[in-house]
C-alpha positions as CSV (number, residue, x, y, z in Angstrom):
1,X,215.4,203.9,215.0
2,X,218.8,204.9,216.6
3,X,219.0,207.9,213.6
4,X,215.4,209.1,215.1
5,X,217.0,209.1,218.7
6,X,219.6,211.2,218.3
7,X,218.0,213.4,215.9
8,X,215.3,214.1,218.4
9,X,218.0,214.6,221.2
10,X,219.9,216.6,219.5
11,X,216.2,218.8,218.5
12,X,215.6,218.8,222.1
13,X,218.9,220.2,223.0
14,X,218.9,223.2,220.6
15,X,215.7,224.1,222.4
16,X,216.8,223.9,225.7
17,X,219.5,225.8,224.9
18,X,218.3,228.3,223.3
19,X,216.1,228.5,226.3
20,X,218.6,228.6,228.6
21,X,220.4,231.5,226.9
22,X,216.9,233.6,226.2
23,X,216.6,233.7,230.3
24,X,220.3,234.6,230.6
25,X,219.7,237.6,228.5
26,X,216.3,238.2,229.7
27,X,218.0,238.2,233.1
28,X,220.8,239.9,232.4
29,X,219.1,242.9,230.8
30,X,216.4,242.7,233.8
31,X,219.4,243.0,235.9
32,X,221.7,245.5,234.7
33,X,219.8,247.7,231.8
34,X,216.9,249.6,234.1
35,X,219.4,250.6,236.7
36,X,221.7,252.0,234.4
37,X,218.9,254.2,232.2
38,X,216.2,255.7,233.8
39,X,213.8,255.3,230.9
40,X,214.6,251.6,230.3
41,X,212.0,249.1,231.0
42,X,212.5,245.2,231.5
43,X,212.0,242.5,228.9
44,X,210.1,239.2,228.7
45,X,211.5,236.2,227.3
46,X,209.9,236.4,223.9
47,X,211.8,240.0,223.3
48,X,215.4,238.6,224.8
49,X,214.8,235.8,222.2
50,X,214.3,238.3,219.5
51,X,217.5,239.8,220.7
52,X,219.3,236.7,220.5
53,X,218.2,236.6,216.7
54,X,219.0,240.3,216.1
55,X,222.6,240.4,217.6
56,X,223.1,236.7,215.4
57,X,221.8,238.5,212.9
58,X,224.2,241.3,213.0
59,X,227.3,239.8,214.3
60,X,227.7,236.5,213.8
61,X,225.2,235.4,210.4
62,X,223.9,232.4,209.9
63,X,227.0,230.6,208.1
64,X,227.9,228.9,211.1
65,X,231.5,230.9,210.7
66,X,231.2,234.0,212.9
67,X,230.7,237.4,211.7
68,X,234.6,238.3,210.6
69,X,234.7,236.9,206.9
70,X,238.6,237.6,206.4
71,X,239.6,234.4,207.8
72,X,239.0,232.8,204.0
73,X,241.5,234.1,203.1
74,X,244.3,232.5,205.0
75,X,242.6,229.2,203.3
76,X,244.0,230.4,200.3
77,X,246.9,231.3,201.0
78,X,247.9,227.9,202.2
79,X,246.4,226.1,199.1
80,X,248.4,228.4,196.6
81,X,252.0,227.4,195.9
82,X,255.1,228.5,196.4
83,X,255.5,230.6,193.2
84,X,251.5,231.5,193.5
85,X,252.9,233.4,196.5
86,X,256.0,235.3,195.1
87,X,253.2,236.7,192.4
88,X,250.9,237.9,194.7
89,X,253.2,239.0,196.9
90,X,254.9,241.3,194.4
91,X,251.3,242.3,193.0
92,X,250.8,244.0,196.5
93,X,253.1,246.0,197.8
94,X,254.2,245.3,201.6
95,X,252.7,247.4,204.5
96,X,256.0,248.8,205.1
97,X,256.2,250.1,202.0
98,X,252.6,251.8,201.7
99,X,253.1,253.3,205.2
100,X,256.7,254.8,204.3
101,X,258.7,252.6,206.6
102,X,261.6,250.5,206.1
C-alpha cells in the first residue's frame, strides 16, 4: 500500500511538473517571441510541450545524464591505476606539445 502511495505521488508530480514548465514556455514564447519577429505567431500549450520534448531531445537525451557525453571519461580515468595513467599518458601526446608550446 505505502509502495502504491508514493508511486502515485511521485506519477502525480512529474505531471504537474511538466505542466508547470509547458505554461512557462508557452508563456515565455507568448511573451517575448511575437514582439521580437514580426511573422511569429503565439503557441498553445500542446506545441510548448512538444518543444519541451524537442529541445530534450536535442540537448539533453533521455539518459538522465545531460547532453555533453565527455564526462565518462573522467570515470575512467579515476578507476585506471597509477601505471594505467603513465601509458596513456605517453600514448597521447600533451596539448602543449601538439600546439607547439612549451
Amino acid at each position: 500500500m505505502n509502495f502504491r502511495i508514493r508511486c502515485a505521488g511521485k506519477a502525480l508530480l512529474v505531471v504537474v511538473g511538466v505542466g508547470v514548465l509547458g505554461f512557462a514556455v508557452m508563456t515565455l514564447w507568448n511573451w517575448v517571441v511575437p514582439a521580437l519577429f514580426v511573422s511569429a505567431r503565439t503557441i498553445d500549450f500542446a506545441h510548448a510541450l512538444g518543444l519541451l520534448v524537442l529541445s530534450r531531445i536535442l540537448f539533453g537525451g533521455f539518459r538522465g545524464h545531460g547532453g555533453w557525453r565527455g564526462r565518462r571519461h573522467w570515470r575512467k580515468w579515476d578507476a585506471m591505476t597509477p601505471e594505467e595513467r603513465e601509458r596513456f599518458q605517453a600514448a597521447w601526446p600533451s596539448r602543449s606539445n601538439r600546439h607547439g608550446g612549451n
